[in-house]
C-alpha positions as CSV (number, residue, x, y, z in Angstrom):
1,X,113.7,39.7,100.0
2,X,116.1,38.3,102.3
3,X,116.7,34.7,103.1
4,X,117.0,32.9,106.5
5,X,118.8,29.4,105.7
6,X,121.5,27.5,107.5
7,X,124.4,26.3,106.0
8,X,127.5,24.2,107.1
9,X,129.6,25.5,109.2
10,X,132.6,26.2,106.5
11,X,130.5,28.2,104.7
12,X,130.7,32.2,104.6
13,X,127.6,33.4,106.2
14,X,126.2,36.2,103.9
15,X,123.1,38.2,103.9
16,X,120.9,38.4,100.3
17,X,118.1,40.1,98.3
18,X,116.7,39.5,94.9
19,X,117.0,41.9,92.1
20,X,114.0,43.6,91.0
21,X,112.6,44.9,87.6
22,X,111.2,48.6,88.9
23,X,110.2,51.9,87.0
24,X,113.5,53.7,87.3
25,X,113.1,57.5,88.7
26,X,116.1,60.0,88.4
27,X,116.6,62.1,91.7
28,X,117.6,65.7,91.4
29,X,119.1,67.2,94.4
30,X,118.4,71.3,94.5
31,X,119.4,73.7,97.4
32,X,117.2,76.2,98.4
33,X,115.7,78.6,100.5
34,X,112.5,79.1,103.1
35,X,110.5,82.3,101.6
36,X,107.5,83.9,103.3
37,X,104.7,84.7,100.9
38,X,104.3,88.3,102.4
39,X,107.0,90.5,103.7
40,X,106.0,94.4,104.4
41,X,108.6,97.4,105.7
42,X,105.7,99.4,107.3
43,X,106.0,103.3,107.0
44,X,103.7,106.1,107.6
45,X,101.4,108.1,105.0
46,X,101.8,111.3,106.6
47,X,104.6,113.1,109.0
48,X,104.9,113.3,112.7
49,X,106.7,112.7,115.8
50,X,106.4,108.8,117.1
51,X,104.8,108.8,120.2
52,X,104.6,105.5,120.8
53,X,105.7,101.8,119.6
54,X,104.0,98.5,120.5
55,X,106.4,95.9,119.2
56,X,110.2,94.6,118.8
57,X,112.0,92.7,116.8
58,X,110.3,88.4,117.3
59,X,107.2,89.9,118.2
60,X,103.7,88.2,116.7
61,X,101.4,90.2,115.3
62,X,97.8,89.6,114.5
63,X,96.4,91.6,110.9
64,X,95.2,95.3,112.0
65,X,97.0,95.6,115.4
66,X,99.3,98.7,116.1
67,X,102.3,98.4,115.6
68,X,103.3,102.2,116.2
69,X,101.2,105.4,117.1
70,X,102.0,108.9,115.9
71,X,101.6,112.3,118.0
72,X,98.2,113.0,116.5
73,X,97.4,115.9,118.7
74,X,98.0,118.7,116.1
75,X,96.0,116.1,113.5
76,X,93.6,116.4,116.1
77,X,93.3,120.1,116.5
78,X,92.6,120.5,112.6
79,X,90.0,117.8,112.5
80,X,88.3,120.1,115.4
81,X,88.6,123.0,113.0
82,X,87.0,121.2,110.2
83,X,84.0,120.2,112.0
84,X,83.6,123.2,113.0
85,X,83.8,124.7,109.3
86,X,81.5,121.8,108.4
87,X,78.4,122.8,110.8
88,X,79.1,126.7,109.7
89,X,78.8,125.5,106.1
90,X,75.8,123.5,106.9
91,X,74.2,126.0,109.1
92,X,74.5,128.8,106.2
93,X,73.4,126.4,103.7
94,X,70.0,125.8,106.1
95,X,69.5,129.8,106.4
96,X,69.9,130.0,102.6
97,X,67.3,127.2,102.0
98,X,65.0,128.8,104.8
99,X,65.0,132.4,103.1
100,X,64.4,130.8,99.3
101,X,61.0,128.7,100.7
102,X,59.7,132.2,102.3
103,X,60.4,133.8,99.0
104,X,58.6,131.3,97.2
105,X,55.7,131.3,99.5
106,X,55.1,134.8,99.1
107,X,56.1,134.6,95.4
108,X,55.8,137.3,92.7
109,X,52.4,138.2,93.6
110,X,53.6,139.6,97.0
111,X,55.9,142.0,95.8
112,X,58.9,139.4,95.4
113,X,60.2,139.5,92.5
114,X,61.3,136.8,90.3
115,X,64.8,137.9,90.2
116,X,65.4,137.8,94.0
117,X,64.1,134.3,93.8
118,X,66.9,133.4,91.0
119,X,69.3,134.8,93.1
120,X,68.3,133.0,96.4
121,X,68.4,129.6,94.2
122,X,72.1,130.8,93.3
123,X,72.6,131.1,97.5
124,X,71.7,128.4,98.1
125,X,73.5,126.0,95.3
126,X,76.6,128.2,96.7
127,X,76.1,126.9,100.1
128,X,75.3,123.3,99.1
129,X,78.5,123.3,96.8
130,X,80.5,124.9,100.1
131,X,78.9,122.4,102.3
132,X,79.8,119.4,100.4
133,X,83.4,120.8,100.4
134,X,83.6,121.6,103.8
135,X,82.4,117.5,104.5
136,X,85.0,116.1,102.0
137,X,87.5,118.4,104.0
138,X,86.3,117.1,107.5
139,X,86.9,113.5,106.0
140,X,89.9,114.1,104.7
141,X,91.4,115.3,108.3
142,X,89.5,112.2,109.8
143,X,91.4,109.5,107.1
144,X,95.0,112.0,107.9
145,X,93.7,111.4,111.6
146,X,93.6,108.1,111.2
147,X,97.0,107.4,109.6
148,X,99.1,108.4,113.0
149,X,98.5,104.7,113.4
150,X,100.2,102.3,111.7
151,X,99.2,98.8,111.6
152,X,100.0,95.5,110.5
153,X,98.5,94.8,107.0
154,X,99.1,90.8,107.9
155,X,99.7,88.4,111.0
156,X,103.1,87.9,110.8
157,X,106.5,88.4,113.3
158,X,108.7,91.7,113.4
159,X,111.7,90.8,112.2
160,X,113.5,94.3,112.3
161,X,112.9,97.3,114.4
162,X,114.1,100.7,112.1
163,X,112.6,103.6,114.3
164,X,112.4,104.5,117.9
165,X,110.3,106.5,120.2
166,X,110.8,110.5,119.8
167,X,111.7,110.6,116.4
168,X,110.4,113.2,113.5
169,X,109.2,110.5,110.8
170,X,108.1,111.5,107.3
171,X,106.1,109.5,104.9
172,X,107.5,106.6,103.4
173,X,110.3,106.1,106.3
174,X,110.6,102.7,107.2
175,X,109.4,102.1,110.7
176,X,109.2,98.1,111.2
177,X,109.7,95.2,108.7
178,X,106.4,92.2,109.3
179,X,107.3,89.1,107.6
180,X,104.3,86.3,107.6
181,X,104.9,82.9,108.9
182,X,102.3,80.8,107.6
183,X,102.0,79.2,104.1
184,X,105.6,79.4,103.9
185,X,106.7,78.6,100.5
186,X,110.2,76.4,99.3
187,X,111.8,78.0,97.0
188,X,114.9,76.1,94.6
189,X,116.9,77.0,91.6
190,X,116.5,74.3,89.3
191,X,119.1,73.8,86.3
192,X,117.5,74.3,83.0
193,X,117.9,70.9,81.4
194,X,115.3,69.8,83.5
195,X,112.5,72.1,82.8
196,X,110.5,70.0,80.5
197,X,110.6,67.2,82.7
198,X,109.0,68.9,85.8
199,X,105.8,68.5,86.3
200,X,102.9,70.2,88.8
201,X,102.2,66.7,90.2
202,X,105.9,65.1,90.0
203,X,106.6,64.0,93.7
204,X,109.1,66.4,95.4
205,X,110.8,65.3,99.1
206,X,112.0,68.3,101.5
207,X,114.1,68.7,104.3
208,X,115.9,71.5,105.9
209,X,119.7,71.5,106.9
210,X,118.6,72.7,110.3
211,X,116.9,69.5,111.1
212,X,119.2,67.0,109.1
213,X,117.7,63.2,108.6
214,X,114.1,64.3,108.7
215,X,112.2,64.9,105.1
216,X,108.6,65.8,104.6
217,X,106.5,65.3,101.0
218,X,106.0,68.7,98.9
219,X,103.4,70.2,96.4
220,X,104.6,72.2,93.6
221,X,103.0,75.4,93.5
222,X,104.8,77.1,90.7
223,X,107.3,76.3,87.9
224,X,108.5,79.4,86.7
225,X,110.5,80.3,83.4
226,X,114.0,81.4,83.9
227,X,114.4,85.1,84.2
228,X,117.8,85.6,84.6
229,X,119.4,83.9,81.4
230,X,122.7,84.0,82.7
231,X,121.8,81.6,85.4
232,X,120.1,78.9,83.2
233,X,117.8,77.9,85.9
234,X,113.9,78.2,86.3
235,X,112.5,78.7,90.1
236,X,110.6,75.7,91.4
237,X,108.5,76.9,94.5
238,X,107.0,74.2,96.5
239,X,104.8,74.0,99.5
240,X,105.1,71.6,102.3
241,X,102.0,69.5,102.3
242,X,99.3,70.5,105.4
243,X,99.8,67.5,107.5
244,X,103.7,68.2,108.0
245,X,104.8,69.3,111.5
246,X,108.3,70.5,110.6
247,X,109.1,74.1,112.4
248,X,110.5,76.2,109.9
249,X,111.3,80.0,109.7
250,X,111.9,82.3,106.4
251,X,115.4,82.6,105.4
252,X,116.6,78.9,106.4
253,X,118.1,76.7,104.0
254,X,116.6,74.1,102.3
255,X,116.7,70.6,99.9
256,X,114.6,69.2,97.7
257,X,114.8,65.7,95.7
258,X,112.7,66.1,92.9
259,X,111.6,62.7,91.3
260,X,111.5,62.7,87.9
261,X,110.1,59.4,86.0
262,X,112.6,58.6,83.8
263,X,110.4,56.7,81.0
264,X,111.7,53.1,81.8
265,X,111.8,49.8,83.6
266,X,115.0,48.5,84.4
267,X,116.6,45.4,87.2
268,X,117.7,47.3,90.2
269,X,119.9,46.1,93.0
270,X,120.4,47.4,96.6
271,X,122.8,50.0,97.1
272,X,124.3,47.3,99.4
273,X,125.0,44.5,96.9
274,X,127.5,46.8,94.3
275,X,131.6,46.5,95.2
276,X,133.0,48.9,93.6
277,X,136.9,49.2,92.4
278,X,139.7,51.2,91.6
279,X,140.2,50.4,88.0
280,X,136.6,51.2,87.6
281,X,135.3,48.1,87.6
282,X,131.7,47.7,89.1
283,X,130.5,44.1,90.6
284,X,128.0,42.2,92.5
285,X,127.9,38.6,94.1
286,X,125.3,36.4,92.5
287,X,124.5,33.3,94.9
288,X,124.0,30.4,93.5
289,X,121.9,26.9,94.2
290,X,123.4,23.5,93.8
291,X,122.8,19.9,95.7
292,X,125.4,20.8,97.9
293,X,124.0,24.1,99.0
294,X,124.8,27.9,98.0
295,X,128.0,29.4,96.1
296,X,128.7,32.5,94.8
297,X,129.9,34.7,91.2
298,X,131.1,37.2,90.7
299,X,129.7,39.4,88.0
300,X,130.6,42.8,86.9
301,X,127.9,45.1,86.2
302,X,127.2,48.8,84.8
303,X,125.1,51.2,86.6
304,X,122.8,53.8,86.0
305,X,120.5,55.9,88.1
306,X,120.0,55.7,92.0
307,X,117.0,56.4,93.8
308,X,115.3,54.7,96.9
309,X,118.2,52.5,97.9
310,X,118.5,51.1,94.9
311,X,121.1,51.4,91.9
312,X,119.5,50.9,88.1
313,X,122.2,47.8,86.7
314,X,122.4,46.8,82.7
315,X,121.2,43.7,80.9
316,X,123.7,42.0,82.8
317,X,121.3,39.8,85.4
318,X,117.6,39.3,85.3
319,X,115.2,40.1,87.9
320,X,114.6,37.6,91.0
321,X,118.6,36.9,91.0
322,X,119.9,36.7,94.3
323,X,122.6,38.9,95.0
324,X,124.8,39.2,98.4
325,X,124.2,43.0,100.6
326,X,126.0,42.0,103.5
327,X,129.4,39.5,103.9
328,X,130.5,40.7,100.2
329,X,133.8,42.1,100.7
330,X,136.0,38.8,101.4
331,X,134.2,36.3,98.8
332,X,136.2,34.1,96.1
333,X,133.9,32.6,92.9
334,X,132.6,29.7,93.8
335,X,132.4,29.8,97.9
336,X,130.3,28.4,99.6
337,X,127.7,30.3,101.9
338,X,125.5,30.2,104.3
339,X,122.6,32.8,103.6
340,X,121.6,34.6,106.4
């Protein structure tokens, strides 16, 4: 709380603010990395020539749209065949059926006998068998069919382009690499020591180097357990809350200041208020009221954590003492000054 008093004019004008007794929060600075949640190199199920492709490298995608077509002529030409071996199945497996309901309707008493009937039963669980095959077969060609086109399995951007137009493609060959863009995740390396203090609802602040003095709140998603024990770090991932605006893009760096409560009150002074010297010594300028007005002390103090402007100090004052931020650097003990 600053102070707006006038003072004589010999006085030392100085600015002030009292020292508070605050929960003290240890900030831990981790550099990291933008991570989309799905990332796909797109390749074909089956062979072919590439007849055409729909995007480039930046381009947006929306889930299911093409993203490249294969020749699908020849494809085409043995789907045709297996149609046609489908209605031939079918048709013979109709005759078959026709000839076994004569034969029953004349039956044994007409002179057919009951072994041609046994045998037309046989036909005709032949054809049905054949027919069924001959359909699996016709679907088969319509799903290869089908997979000349390759699509998107997500909205998302091409980042790479890995094939052109013309070329002989065989399953599995990388065509195009899709990356999603939304729900993008924060992803940190956090040192080990501070696993157990890391909580799902501890308060995390993010901001990215590309757009330096701007930070937006962030929700842990995930802590996860080190893998890699030579590192001696666990992943943190975090996920900027809904409201934020920032633009961001995968692969950009990242920082987060992870909050962690450190258990315990202690009087804190502004950043402002602490000289700081070359033998090590620490002090502040402690104002103090007397009939003639305002002087000042000079008291040396040790410091702990820093968070929020603020610098955790010892036992050394108690809260509500007024301390100089501004004018400090030229005062003697026991100067007068005008608070400001």
């Amino acid at each position: 709380m600053f102070a707006m008093i006038m003072s004589a004019s010999a006085a030392a004008p100085v600015s002030v603010a009292e020292t508070e007794r605050r929960p003290v929060v240890q900030v831990v600075v981790v550099s990291g990395t933008v991570t989309s949640p799905q990332s796909a190199v797109l390749s074909p199920s089956v062979g072919g020539l590439i007849e055409r492709i729909d995007v480039d490298a930046g381009d947006r995608v929306e889930a299911g749209a093409l993203v490249v077509a294969l020749d699908r002529e020849l494809g085409n030409l043995s789907l045709e065949r297996a149609r046609a071996e489908q209605a031939q199945a079918n048709s013979e497996l109709d005759d078959s059926r026709r000839r076994l309901n004569e034969a029953r309707d004349v039956g044994p008493e007409k002179g057919i006998a009951e072994t041609q009937i046994k045998s037309l039963l046989a036909e005709v669980a032949r054809d049905e068998a054949a027919a069924q095959a001959a359909t699996a077969a016709a679907r088969q060609q319509e799903a290869i069919v089908r997979r000349h086109d390759v699509r998107a399995p997500f909205a998302g951007v091409v980042s790479e382009r890995l094939a052109e137009v013309g070329e002989w493609v065989n399953p599995g060959d990388a065509l195009v690499e899709v990356v999603a863009t939304e729900g993008l995740r924060f992803d940190f390396r956090v040192p080990q020591s501070y696993f157990t203090s890391v909580r799902s609802a501890t308060r995390v602040d993010l901001s990215l180097d590309a757009i330096p003095g701007r930070e937006i709140p962030g929700r842990i998603q995930a802590i996860v357990p080190v893998k890699d024990p030579g590192a001696r770090t666990f992943l943190l991932r975090v996920m900027a809350e809904p409201d934020s605006s920032l633009a961001v893009t995968p692969g950009m760096s990242a920082r987060a200041s992870i909050r962690i409560d450190a258990g315990r009150e202690a009087v804190v002074v502004p950043r402002d208020a602490l000289l700081r010297y070359p033998d090590g010594r620490t002090t502040v300028w402690v104002v103090e009221s007397n009939a003639d007005g305002q002087t000042v002390r000079e008291q040396r103090v040790e410091t702990g954590l820093e968070f929020d402007g603020f610098i955790e100090i010892g036992d050394s004052l108690e809260a509500g003492a007024a301390v100089v931020t501004r004018g400090n650097e030229a005062l003697r003990n026991g100067q007068a000054v005008s608070l400001q």
